[in-house]
N, C-alpha and C positions, 0 to 999 in steps of 0.2 A: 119933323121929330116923331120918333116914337113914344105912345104912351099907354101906361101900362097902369094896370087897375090891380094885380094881384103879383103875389111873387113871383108864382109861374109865366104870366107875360111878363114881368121884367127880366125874368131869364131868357124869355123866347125874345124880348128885345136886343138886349143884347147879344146875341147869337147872329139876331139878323143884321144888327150894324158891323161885325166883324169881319170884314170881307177877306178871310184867311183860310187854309184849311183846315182849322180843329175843328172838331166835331163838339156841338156843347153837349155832356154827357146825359144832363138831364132828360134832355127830348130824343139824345139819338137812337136812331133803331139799334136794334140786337148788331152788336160787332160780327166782319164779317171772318169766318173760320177759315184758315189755313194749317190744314194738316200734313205732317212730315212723317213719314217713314224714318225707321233708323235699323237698318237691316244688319247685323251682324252675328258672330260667333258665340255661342255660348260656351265661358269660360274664356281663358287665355292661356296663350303658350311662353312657360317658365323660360326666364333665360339664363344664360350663363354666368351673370354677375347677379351675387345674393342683392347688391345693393340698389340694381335695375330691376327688381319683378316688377312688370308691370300690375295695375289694380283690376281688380274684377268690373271699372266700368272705364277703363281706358277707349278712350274713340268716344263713346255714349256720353260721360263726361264733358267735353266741349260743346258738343249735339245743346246739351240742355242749359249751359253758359248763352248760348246763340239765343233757345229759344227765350228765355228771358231779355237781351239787348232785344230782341224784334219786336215782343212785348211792351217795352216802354216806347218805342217809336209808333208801335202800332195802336195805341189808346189813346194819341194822338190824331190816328188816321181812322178809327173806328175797325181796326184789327184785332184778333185773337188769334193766335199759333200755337198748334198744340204739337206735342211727340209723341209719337206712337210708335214703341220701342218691340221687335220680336228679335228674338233670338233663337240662333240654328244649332239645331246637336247633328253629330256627326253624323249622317245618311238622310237630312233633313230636304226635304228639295226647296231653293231657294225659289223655282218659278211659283210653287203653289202658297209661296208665304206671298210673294209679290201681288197675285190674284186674290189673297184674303186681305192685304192692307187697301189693295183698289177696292176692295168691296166696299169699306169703309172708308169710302171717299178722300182717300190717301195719293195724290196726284205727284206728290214728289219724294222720292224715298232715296235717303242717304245709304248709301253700301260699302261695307267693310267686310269683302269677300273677295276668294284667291280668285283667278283669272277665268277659268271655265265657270265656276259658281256665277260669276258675274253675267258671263254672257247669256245664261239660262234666263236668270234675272231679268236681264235687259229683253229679252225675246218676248218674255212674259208682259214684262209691264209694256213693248210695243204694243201688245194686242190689249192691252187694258188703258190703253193712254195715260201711261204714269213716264216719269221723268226720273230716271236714276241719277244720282251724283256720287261717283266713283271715290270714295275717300281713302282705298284701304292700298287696293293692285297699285303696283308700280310697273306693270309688264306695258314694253313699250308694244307689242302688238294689239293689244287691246287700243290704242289709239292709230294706228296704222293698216295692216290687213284687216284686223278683226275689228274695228271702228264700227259703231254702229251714231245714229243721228240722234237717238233717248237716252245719249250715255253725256255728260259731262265729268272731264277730270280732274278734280280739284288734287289727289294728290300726285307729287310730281313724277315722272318716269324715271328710269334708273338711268336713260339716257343725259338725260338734265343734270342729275346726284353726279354721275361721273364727268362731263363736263365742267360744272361748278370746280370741281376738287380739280379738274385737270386746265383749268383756266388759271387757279392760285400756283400751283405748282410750277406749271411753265412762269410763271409772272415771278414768281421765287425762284429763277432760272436751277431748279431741280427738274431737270431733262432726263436723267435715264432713271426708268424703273427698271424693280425686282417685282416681276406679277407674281403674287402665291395668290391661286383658287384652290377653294373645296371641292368635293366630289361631287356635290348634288347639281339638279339641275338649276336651280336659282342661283349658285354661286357660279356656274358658266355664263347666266345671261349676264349677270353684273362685270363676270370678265369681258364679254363680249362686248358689253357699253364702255369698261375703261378701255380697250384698245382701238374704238372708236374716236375717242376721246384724244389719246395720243395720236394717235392718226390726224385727227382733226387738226389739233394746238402746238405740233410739233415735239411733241415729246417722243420717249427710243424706250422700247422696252427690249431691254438686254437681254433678259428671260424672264422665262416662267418656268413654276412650279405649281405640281397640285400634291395639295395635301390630303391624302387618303382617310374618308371615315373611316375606320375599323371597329367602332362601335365602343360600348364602355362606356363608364360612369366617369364623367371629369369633375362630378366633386368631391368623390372620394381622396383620401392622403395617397393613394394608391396611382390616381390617375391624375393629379394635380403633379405631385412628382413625378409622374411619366412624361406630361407635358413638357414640367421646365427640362428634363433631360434632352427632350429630342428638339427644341426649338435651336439652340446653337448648332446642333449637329445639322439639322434641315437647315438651317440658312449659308452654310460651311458654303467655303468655295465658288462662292455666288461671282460673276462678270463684278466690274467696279461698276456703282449703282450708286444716286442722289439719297434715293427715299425706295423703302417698303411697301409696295400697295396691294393692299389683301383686299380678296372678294368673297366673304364669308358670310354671307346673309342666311346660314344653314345656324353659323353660330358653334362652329364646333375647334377651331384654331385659332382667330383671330385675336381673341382678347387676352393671347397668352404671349403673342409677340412682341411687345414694348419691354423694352431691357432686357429682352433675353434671347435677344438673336446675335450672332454670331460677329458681326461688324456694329459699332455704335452708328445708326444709322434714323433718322425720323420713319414712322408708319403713319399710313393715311389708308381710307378706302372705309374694310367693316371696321379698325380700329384704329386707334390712336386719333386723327384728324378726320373726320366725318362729316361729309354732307349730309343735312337734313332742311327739311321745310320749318322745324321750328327746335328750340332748344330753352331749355329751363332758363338757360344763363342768359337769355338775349334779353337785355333790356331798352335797347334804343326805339327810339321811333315814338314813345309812348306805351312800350310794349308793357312796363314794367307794371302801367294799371294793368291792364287786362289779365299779367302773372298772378296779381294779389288780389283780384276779384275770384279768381279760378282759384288760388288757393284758400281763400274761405271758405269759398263755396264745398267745394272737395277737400281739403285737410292735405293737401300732398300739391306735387309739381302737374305742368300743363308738359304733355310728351307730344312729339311732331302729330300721333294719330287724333289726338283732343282737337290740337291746332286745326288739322284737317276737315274733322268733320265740322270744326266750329266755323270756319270759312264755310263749309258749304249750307250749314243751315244758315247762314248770314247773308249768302247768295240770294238765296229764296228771299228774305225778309229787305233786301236790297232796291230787289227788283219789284214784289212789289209794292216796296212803298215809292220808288219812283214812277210807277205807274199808276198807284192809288187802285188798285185792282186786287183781287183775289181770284180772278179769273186764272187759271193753268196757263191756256191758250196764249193770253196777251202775257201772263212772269216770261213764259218759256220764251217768247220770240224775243222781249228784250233780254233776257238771259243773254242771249244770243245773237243781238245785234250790236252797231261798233259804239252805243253809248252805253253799254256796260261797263262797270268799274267798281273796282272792293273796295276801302282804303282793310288795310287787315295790318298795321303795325309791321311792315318792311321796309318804310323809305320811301315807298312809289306805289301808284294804285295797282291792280292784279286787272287782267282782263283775258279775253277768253280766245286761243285763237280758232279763227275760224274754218280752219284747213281739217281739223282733228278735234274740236271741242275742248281739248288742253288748256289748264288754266293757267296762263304767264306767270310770275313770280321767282323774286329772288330766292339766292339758296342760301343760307347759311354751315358755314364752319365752325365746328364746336371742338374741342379735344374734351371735352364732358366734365368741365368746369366753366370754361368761357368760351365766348363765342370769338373765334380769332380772324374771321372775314367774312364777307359778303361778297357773292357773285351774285350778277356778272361783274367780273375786276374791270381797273379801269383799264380803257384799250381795246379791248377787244368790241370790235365796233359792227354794227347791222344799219341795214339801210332802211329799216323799219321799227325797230324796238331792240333794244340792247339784248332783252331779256328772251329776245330769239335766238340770240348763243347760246342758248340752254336748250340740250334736246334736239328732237329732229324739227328743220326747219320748211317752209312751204313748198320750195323748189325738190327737196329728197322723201317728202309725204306720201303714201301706200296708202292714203285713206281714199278713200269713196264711201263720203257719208252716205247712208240709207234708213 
C-alpha cells in the first residue's frame, strides 16, 4: 500500500497507483509545446455570389477549431499546441515567412497558397526541417511532377473533384456531356481533369465550349442583364447532351447557367452540382457536432477550406498523440506510415497515400443546400481502397518523392 502523510503524497499516491496514461496535473512537468504554422493570404478573394463572400478568416478559422480539439486531448497527454498565424500581401515571399516561423520553432506549417507559392514554401522549410500540409492548391502537379517529400495533401486535387462528380453521373446513367470552360488557366486544368474523368468512367463529351472573359463588372444591372441575354444563346444548338458541366474555377460564367441555358438540362462542375471536401449542408457521420461547434465559435458556416485546414491541423494532433511525442521526427514518420488514420466526419477514416503524400477521403456532392451524394459511389471498385477512384492512382503516378 501507499501511504501518504500530506496532500501532496496523496496526490503523488495516487498517480503512482494509476497505471494509465494521464499525466496527474499537479506534479507534471511543463506541458510539451507543439507549434503549427498557418501560412496563408492576406485578405480574400470576393466571389460572385453576394450571398458566398467568404470571411476574412476562412481556412484560419478551422486551423483554430483543430487547435482547441488537440488541446483537450493533449492535457490529457501533457500537450500544448499552439497557432502561429502569418499572413502574405501580395509580392510577400512565402520562403522567407517559412524561415521566420522555423525560427520560432514552428516544425509543421499549414498552407493555403497557389501552386508556385507553395513550392517556394516547401523548398524553404526542406532546408529548415519544417513539414508543410498543403490545405489550399488543388493542382494535381504538385502531387505528381512537382511532388516534393515535406509536402503533405490534405486538400483534394481537381483530379479527385472531377472524378467524384464523374463517378455520380455516369451512375445516374447521364453519359454525354456539354463541356463549357473559361478562358483562364485554372479553368483548363479543371477541363483537363473532367475529361479525364470521362475518359476514365465512360462517359462522351459531345462538346465543348469556351466561354470568353471579356472582362466587366457582372454585378452591375448592366452585366447581370448581359449575362442572362447571352447564356440561352451560348448554349443554342448544342449536340443532344444529359447534363451541363462547367469548369469555372476563375468564377466568371458559371453561376449564371442554372435556368438559363437554352435546353432544360441539369449543370454540374463549378455550378449547380459540385464536388467539394466539405459542405455546410452535410450533416451525416456526426458531422452535425463539429458544424455547431464551428459555428459558435465563428458566428457563420464551416466552408470546404475551414474543413481542410482543420483536418490538417487535426493531423498533427493525431499523430502525436498516437505517439505520445512531440518530437517532429517521430509525428512526421507516423504521419506517414500505413497506421495512420483521421476519423474527420465522412463515414470512413482518411489516410495518406504513400505514392504522392495525398490525403484519401470521400468527396462530397452539394447543389449549395444539400448534400446530394458521396463518392466514391457504390460500384466502382479498387483492389486497395475504394477511395483510390478518386484522383490519380499508384500504377499512373509522376511522383518521385524527394
Amino acid at each position: 500500500m501507499c501511504l501518504a502523510r500530506s496532500i501532496l503524497g496523496a496526490i503523488a499516491c495516487v498517480c503512482a497507483l494509476i497505471a494509465t496514461s494521464l499525466v496527474c496535473p499537479s506534479l507534471a512537468a511543463d506541458p510539451t509545446e507543439i507549434r503549427i504554422g498557418y501560412l496563408g493570404p492576406a485578405g480574400v478573394k470576393s466571389t460572385l455570389s453576394l450571398a458566398a463572400q467568404p470571411a476574412e478568416n476562412n481556412g484560419v478559422a478551422g486551423a483554430r477549431l483543430a487547435i482547441e480539439d488537440n488541446n483537450t486531448t493533449g492535457r490529457f497527454l501533457n500537450q500544448r499546441y499552439v497557432l502561429d498565424e502569418v499572413r502574405l500581401k501580395d509580392g510577400d515571399d512565402p520562403a522567407a515567412a517559412v524561415t521566420a516561423l522555423a525560427s520560432r520553432n514552428v516544425a509543421f506549417i499549414i498552407a493555403d497558397l497557389p501552386a508556385d507559392a507553395l513550392l517556394k514554401a516547401a523548398d524553404a522549410a526542406s532546408s529548415n526541417g519544417a513539414l508543410l500540409l498543403n490545405a489550399g492548391a488543388s493542382d494535381d502537379r504538385l502531387r505528381e511532377e512537382d511532388c516534393r517529400g515535406n509536402v503533405i495533401h490534405v486538400a483534394p486535387t481537381r483530379s479527385m473533384l472531377a472524378d467524384a462528380l464523374a463517378q455520380y453521373l455516369v451512375w445516374k446513367q447521364w453519359k454525354r456531356w456539354l463541356l463549357v470552360l473559361g478562358s483562364h488557366p485554372e479553368d483548363k486544368l479543371f477541363a483537363d481533369a473532367l475529361r479525364r474523368a470521362a475518359t476514365r468512367f465512360g462517359a462522351k463529351i459531345v462538346q465543348e465550349r469556351v466561354f470568353e472573359d471579356t472582362g466587366g463588372a457582372r454585378r452591375t444591372d448592366s452585366g447581370i442583364t448581359l449575362i442572362q441575354r447571352q447564356m440561352p444563346v451560348f448554349t443554342q444548338q448544342a449536340p443532344a447532351y444529359d447534363v451541363l458541366v462547367a469548369a469555372d474555377e476563375s468564377e466568371v460564367f458559371a453561376a449564371y447557367l442554372p435556368y438559363r441555358t437554352w435546353d432544360p438540362r441539369p449543370i454540374a462542375g463549378s455550378a449547380g452540382l459540385v464536388a467539394t471536401s466539405w459542405d455546410a449542408a452535410h450533416d451525416q457521420w456526426g458531422a452535425i457536432q463539429l458544424q455547431n461547434r464551428f459555428l459558435k465559435l465563428n458566428s457563420r458556416r464551416m466552408t470546404a477550406l475551414d474543413m481542410q485546414a482543420w483536418t490538417a491541423a487535426r493531423m498533427i494532433g493525431e499523430a502525436a498523440a498516437r505517439t505520445n511525442s512531440g518530437d517532429p521526427k517521430a509525428i512526421t514518420t507516423f504521419l506517414k506510415s500505413p497506421n495512420f488514420s483521421l476519423a474527420a466526419f465522412k463515414g470512413q477514416p482518411l489516410t495518406l497515400r504513400d505514392w504522392n503524400l495525398q490525403l484519401r477521403q470521400p468527396i462530397l456532392l452539394a447543389d449549395g443546400r444539400m448534400v446530394v451524394s458521396v463518392s466514391p459511389q457504390e460500384g466502382f471498385l479498387h483492389q486497395v481502397s475504394e477511395l483510390d477512384t478518386l484522383g490519380v492512382d499508384k500504377p499512373e503516378t509522376k511522383c518521385k518523392l524527394r
